[in-house]
BAFI-3210 file (N, C-alpha, C; in Angstrom, 3 decimals, decimal comma, padded with zeros to 6 digits):
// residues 220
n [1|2|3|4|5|6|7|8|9|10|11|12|13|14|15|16|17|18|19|20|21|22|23|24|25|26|27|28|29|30|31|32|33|34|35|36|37|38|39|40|41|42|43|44|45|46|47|48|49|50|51|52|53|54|55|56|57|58|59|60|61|62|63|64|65|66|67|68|69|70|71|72|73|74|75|76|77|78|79|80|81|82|83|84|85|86|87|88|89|90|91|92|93|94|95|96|97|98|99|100|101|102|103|104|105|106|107|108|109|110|111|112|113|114|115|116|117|118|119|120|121|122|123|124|125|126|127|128|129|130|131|132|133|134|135|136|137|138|139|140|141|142|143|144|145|146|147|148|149|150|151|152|153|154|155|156|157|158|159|160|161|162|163|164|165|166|167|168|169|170|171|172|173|174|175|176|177|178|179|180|181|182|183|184|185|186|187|188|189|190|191|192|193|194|195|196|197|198|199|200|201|202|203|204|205|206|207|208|209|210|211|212|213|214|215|216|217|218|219|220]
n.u [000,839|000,489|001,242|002,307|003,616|006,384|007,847|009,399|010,806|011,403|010,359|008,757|006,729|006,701|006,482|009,677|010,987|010,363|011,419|013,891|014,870|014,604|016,219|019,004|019,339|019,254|021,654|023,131|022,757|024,058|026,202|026,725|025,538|023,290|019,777|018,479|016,473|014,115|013,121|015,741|016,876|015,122|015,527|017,599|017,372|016,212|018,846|020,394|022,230|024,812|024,827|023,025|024,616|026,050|025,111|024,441|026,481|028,769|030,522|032,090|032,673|035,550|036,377|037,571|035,783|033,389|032,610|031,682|029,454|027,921|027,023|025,937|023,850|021,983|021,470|020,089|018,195|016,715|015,708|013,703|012,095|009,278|008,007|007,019|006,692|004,578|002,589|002,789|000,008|-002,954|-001,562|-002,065|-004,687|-004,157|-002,719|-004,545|-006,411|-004,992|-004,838|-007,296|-007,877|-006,499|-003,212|-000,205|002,373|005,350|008,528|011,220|014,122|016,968|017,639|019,126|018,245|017,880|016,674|014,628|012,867|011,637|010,430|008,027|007,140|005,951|004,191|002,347|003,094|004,661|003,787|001,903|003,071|004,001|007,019|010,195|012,819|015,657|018,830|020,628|020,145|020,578|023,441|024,189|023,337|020,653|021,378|022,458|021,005|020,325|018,720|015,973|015,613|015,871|013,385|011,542|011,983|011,324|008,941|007,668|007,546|007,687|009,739|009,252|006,883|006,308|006,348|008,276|008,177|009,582|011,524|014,024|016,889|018,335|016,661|015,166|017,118|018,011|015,343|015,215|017,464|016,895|015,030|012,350|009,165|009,246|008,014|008,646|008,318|006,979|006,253|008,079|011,234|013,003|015,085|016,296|018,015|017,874|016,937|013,825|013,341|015,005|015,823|014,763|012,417|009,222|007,221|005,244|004,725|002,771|001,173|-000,119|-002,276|-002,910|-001,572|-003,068|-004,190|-001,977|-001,342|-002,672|-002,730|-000,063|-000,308|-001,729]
n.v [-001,202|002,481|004,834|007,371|009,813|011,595|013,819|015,023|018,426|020,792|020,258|018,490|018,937|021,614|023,583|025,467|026,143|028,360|030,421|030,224|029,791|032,543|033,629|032,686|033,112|036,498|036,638|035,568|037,859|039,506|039,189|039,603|038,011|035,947|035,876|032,138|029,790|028,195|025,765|024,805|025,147|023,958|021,069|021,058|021,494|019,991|019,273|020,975|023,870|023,831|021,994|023,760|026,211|024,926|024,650|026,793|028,691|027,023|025,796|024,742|023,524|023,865|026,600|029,821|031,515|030,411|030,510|033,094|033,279|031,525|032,993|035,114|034,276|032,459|034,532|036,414|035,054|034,210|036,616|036,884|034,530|033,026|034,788|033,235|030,632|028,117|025,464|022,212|021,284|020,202|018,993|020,708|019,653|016,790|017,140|018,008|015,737|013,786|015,455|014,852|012,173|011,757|011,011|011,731|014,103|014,879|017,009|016,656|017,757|018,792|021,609|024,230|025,729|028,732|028,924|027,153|027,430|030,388|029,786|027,733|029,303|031,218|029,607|029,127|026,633|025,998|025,679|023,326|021,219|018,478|017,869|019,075|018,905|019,839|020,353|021,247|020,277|017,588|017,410|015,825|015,494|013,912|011,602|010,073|008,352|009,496|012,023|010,830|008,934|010,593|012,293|010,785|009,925|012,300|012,298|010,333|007,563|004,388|003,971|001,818|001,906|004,519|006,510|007,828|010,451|011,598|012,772|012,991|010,845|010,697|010,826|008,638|006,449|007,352|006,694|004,253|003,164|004,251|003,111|002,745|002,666|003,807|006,451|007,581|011,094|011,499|013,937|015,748|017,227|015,763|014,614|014,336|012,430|010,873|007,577|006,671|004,127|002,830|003,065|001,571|002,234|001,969|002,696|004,586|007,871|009,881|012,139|014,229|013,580|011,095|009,642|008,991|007,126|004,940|005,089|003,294|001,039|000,206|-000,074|-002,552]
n.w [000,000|-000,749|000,899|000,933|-000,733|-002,402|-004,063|-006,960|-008,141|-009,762|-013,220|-012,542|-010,774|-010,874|-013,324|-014,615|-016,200|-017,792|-016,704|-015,921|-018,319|-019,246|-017,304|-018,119|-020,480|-020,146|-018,876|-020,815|-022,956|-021,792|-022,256|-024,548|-026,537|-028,311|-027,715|-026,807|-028,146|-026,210|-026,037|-026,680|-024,386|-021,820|-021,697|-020,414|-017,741|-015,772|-014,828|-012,934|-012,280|-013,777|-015,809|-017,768|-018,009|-019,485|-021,533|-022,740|-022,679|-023,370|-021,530|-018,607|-015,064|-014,949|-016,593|-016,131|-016,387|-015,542|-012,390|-012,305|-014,030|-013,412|-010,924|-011,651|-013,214|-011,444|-009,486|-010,746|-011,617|-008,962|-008,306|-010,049|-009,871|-010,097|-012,134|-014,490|-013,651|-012,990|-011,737|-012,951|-015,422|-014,181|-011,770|-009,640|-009,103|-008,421|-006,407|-004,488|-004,339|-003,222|-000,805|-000,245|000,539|002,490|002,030|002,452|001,004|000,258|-000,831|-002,526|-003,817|-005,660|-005,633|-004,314|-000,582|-000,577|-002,844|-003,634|-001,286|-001,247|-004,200|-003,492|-001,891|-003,057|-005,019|-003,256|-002,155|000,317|002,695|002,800|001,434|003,054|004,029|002,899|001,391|-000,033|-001,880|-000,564|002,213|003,488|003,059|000,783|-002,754|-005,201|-007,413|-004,893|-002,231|000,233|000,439|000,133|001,695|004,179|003,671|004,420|006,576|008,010|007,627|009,063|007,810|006,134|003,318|001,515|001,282|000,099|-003,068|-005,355|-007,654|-010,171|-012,686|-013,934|-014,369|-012,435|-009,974|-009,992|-009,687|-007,166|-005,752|-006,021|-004,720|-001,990|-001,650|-002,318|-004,170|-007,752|-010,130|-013,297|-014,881|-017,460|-018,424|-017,854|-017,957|-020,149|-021,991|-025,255|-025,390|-023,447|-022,110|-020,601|-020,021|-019,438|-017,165|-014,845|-012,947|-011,949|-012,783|-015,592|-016,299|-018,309|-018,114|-015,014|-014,584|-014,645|-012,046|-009,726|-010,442|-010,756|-008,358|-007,366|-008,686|-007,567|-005,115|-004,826]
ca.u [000,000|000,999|000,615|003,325|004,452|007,382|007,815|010,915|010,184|011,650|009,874|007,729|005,617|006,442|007,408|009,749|011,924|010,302|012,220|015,201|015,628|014,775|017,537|020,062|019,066|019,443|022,813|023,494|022,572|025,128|027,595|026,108|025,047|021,938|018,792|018,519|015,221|013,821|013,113|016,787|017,215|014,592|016,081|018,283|016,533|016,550|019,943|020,870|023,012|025,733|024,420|022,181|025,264|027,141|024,551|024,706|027,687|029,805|031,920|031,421|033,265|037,009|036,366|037,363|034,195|031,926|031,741|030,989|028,633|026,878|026,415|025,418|022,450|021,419|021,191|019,284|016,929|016,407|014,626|012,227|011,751|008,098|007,393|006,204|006,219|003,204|002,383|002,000|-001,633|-003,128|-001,230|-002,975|-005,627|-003,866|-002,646|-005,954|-007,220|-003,966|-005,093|-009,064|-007,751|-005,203|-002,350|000,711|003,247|006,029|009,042|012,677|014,378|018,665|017,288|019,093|016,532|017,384|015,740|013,324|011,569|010,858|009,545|007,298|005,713|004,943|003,433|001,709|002,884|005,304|002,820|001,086|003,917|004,794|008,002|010,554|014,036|016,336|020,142|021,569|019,637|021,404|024,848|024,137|022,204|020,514|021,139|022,286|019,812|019,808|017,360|014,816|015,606|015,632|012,048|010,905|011,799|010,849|007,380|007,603|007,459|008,673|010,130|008,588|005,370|006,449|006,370|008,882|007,997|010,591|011,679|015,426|017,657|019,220|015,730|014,893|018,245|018,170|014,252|015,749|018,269|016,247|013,770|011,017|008,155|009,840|007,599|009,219|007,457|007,753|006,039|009,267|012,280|013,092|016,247|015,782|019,034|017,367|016,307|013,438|012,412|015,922|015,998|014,373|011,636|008,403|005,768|006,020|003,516|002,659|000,851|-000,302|-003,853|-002,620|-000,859|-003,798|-004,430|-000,833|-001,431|-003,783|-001,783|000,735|-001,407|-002,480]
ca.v [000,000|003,704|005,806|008,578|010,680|012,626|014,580|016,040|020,045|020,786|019,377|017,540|019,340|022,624|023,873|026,269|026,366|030,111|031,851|029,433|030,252|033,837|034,319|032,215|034,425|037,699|037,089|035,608|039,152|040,686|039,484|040,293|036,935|036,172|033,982|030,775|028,755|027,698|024,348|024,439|025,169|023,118|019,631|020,478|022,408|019,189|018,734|021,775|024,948|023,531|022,055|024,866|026,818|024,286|025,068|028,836|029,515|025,804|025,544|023,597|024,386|023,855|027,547|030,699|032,245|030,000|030,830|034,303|033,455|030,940|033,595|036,460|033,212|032,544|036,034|037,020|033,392|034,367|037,532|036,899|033,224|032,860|035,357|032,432|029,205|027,664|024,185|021,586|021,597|019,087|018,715|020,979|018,625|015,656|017,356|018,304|014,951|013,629|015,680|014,579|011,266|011,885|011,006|012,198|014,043|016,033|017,297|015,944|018,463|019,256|022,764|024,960|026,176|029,603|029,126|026,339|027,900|031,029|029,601|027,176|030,238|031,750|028,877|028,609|025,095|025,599|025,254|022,552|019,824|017,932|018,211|019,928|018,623|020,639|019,966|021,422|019,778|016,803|017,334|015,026|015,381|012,782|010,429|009,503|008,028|010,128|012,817|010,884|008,829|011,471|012,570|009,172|009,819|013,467|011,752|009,432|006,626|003,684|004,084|000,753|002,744|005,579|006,604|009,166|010,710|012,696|013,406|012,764|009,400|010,754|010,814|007,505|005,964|007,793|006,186|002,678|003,137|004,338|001,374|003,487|003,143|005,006|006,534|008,578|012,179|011,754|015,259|017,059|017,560|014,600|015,139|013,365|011,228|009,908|006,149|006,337|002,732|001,476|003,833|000,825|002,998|001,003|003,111|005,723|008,426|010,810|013,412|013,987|012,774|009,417|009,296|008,517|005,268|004,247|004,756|002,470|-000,241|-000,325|-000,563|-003,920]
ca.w [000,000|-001,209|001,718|000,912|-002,244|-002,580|-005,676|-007,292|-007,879|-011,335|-014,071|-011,847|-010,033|-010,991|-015,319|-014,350|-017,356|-018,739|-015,340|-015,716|-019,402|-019,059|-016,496|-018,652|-022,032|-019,695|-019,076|-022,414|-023,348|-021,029|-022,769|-026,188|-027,193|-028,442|-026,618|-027,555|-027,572|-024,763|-026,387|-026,248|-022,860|-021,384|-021,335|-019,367|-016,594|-014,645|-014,307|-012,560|-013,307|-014,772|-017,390|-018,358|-018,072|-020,277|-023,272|-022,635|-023,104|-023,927|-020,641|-017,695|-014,033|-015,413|-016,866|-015,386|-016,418|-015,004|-011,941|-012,263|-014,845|-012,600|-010,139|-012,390|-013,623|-009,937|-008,619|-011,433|-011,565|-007,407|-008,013|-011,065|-009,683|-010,569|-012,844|-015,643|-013,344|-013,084|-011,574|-014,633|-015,385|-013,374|-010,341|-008,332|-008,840|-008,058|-005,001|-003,936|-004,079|-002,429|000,394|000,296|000,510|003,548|001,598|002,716|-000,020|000,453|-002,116|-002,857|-004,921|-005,573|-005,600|-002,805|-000,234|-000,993|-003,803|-003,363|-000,246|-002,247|-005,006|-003,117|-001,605|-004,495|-005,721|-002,226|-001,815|001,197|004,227|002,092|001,574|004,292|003,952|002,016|001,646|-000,728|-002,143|001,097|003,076|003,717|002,794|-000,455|-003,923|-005,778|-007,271|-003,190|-001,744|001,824|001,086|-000,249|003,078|004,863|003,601|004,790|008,587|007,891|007,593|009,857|006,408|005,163|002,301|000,733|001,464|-000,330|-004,588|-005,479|-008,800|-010,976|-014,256|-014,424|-014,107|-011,118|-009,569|-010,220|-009,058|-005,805|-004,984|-006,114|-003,500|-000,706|-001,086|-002,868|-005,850|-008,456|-010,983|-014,200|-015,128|-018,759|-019,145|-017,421|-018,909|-020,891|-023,189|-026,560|-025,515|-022,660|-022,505|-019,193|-019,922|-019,167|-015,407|-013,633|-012,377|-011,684|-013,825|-016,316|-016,164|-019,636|-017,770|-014,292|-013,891|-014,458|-010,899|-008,869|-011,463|-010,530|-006,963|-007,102|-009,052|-006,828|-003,565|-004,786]
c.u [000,871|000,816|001,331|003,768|005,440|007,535|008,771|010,336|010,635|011,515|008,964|006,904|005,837|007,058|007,959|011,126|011,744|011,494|013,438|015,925|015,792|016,380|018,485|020,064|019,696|020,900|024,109|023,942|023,735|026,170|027,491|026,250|023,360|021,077|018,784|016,954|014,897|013,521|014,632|017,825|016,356|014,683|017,020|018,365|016,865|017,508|021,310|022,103|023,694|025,737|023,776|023,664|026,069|026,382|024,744|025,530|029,248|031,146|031,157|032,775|034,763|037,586|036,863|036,499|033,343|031,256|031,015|029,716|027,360|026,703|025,464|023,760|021,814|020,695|020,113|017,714|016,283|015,545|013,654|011,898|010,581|007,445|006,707|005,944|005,256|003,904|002,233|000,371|-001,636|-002,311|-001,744|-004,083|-004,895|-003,268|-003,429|-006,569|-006,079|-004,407|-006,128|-009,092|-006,750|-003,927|-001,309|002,083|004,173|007,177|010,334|013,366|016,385|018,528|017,837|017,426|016,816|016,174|014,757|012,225|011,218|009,802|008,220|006,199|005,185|004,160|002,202|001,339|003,750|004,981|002,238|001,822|004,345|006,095|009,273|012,079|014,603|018,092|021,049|021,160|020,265|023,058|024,890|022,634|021,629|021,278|021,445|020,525|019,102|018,787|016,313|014,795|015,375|014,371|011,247|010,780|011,458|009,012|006,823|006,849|008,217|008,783|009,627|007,390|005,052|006,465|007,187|008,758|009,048|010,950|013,267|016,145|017,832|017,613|015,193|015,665|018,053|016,710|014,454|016,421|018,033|015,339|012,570|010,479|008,989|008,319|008,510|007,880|007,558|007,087|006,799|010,049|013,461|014,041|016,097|017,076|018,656|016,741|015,223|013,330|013,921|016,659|015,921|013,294|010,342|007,150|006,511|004,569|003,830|002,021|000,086|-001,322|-003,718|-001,874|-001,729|-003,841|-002,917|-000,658|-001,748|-003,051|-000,690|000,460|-002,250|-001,767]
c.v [001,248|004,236|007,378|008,812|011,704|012,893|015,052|017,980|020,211|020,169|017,993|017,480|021,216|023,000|025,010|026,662|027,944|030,951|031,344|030,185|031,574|034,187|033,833|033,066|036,125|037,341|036,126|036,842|039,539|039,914|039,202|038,932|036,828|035,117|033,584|030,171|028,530|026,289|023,739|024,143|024,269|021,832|019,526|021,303|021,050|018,530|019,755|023,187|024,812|023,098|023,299|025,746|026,517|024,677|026,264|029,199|028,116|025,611|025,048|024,231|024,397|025,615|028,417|030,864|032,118|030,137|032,070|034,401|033,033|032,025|034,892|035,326|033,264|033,435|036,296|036,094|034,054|035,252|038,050|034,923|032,499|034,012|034,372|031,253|029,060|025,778|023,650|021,177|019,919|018,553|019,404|020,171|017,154|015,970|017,788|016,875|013,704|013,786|015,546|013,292|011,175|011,364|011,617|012,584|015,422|015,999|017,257|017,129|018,800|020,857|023,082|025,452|027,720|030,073|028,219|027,165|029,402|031,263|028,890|028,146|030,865|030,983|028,015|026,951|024,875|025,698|023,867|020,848|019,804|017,721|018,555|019,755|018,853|020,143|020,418|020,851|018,401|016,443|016,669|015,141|014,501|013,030|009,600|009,577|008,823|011,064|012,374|009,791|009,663|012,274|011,756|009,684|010,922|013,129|010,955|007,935|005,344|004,176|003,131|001,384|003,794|005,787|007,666|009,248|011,780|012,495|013,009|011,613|009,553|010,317|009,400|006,559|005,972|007,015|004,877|002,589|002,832|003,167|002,300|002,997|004,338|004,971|007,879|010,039|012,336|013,110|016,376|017,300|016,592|014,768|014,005|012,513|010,399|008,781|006,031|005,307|002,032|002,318|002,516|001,294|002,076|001,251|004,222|006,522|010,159|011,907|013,390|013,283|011,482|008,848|008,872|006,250|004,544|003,950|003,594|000,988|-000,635|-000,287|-001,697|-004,549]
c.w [000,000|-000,364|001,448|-000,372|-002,086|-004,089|-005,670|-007,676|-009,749|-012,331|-013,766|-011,583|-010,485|-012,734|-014,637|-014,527|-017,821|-017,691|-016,057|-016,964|-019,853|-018,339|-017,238|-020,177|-021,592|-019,472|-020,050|-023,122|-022,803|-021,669|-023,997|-026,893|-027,625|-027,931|-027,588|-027,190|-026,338|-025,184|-026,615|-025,103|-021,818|-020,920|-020,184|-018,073|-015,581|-013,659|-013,774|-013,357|-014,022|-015,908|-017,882|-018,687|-019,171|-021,519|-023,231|-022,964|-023,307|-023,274|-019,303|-016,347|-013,843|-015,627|-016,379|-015,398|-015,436|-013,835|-011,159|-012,736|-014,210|-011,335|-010,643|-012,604|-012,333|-009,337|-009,239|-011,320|-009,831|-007,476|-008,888|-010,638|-009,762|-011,082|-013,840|-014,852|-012,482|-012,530|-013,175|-014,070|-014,938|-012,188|-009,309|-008,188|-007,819|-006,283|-004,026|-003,610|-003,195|-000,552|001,243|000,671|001,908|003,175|001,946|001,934|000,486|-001,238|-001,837|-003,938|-004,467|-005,466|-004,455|-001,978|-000,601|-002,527|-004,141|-002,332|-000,931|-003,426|-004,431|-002,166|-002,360|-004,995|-004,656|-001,810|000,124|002,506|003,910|001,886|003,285|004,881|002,901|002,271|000,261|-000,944|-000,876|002,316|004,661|004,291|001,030|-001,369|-004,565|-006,968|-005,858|-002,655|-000,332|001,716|000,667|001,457|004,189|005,030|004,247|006,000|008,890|008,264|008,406|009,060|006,440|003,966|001,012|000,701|000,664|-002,181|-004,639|-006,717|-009,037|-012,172|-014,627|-013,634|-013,011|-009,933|-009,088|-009,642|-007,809|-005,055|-005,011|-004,549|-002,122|-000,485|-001,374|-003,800|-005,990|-009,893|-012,050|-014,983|-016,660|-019,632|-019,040|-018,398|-019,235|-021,707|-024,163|-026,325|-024,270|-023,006|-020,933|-019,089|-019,566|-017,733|-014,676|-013,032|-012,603|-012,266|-014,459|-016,471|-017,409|-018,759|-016,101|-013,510|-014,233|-012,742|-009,701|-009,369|-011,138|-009,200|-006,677|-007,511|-008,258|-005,183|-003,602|-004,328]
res [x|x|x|x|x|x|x|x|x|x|x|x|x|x|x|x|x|x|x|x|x|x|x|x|x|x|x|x|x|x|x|x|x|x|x|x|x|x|x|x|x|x|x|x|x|x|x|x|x|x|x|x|x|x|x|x|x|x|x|x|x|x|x|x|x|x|x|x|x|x|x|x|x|x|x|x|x|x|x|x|x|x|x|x|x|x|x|x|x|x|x|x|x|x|x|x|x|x|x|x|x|x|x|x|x|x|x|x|x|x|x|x|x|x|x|x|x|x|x|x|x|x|x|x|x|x|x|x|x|x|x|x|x|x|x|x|x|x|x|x|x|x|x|x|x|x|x|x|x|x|x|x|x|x|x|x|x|x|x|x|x|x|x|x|x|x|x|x|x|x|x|x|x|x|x|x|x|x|x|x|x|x|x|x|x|x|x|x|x|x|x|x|x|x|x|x|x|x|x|x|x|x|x|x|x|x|x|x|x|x|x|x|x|x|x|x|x|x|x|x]
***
């Protein structure tokens, strides 16, 4: 039986690629480049700054640049941080009926909290999850298994009890680990070289109002 959900935050539960790629375009600009797609930048929203940084501008943290650049991105991402992001359609539902059901879900994310607990009030989720464990949280990011462990006893959970849904390999790995249901978000941010069907992950879910119907399958 399913009693507990943890959710990853980026590309999971929240689209919140328009800020991301805004702030990575804005200081594109500053140094007189020109934006790039956002269908170019998008993929790799899930796999934190550095990548994003690595398409932006085609250097990675060897660089000098980078990590001026990654702070000039940050600073800027911190204080338009939900100007465009939006829940994906249909999860406020699903987290509504989560909560009519007494379900218990909190959120797993590599996201610092400076900038997780901001956004999650804007998006008036961070009274609402049950708990809220962030890339500093710990000491360790996923793919390690400790903070989705650590959500567990946060909850007072098993972990066999538990579904962690997310969007990127690392995600998936890290709920293997812990002794979780893994389900894959294949409406996040999916990079066309990804393979989800060879993660290991225990369902694969196209859009969100399918996650109750999976609940359910794996509470048999």
């Amino acid at each position: 039986m399913i009693k507990n959900i943890l959710f990853d935050l980026d590309g999971t539960l929240a689209d919140t690629a328009p800020d991301l790629s805004n702030a990575l375009n804005t200081v594109r600009l500053s140094y007189k480049l020109p934006e790039l797609p956002i269908e170019i930048i998008r993929p790799t929203v899930s796999q934190g700054a550095g990548a994003m940084i690595k398409v932006g501008f085609g250097i990675d943290e060897n660089d000098p640049d980078f990590d001026a650049i990654r702070e000039k991105f940050l600073n800027f991402y911190s204080t338009n941080i939900a100007e465009k992001t939006n829940l994906f359609k249909g999860i406020e539902e699903v987290l509504k009926k989560l909560e009519d059901d007494k379900k218990v879900w909190g959120i797993v994310t590599n996201k610092s909290s400076w900038l997780t607990i901001p956004l999650l009030k804007a998006l008036a989720l961070d009274k609402r999850s049950a708990c809220i464990v962030c890339g500093d949280t710990t000491g360790y990011t996923k793919p390690h298994p400790a903070p989705i462990i650590y959500a567990c006893k946060q909850l007072k959970c098993e972990p066999a009890s538990t579904l962690f849904i997310g969007d990127a390999e690392r995600d998936i790995k890290a709920g293997i680990e812990a002794g979780t249901k893994t389900a894959v978000a294949l409406y996040g941010y999916i990079n066309e070289t990804d393979n989800p069907k060879n993660w290991g992950a225990d369902r694969m879910i196209k859009s969100p109002d399918e996650i109750h119907k999976i609940l359910d399958e794996l509470s048999k």
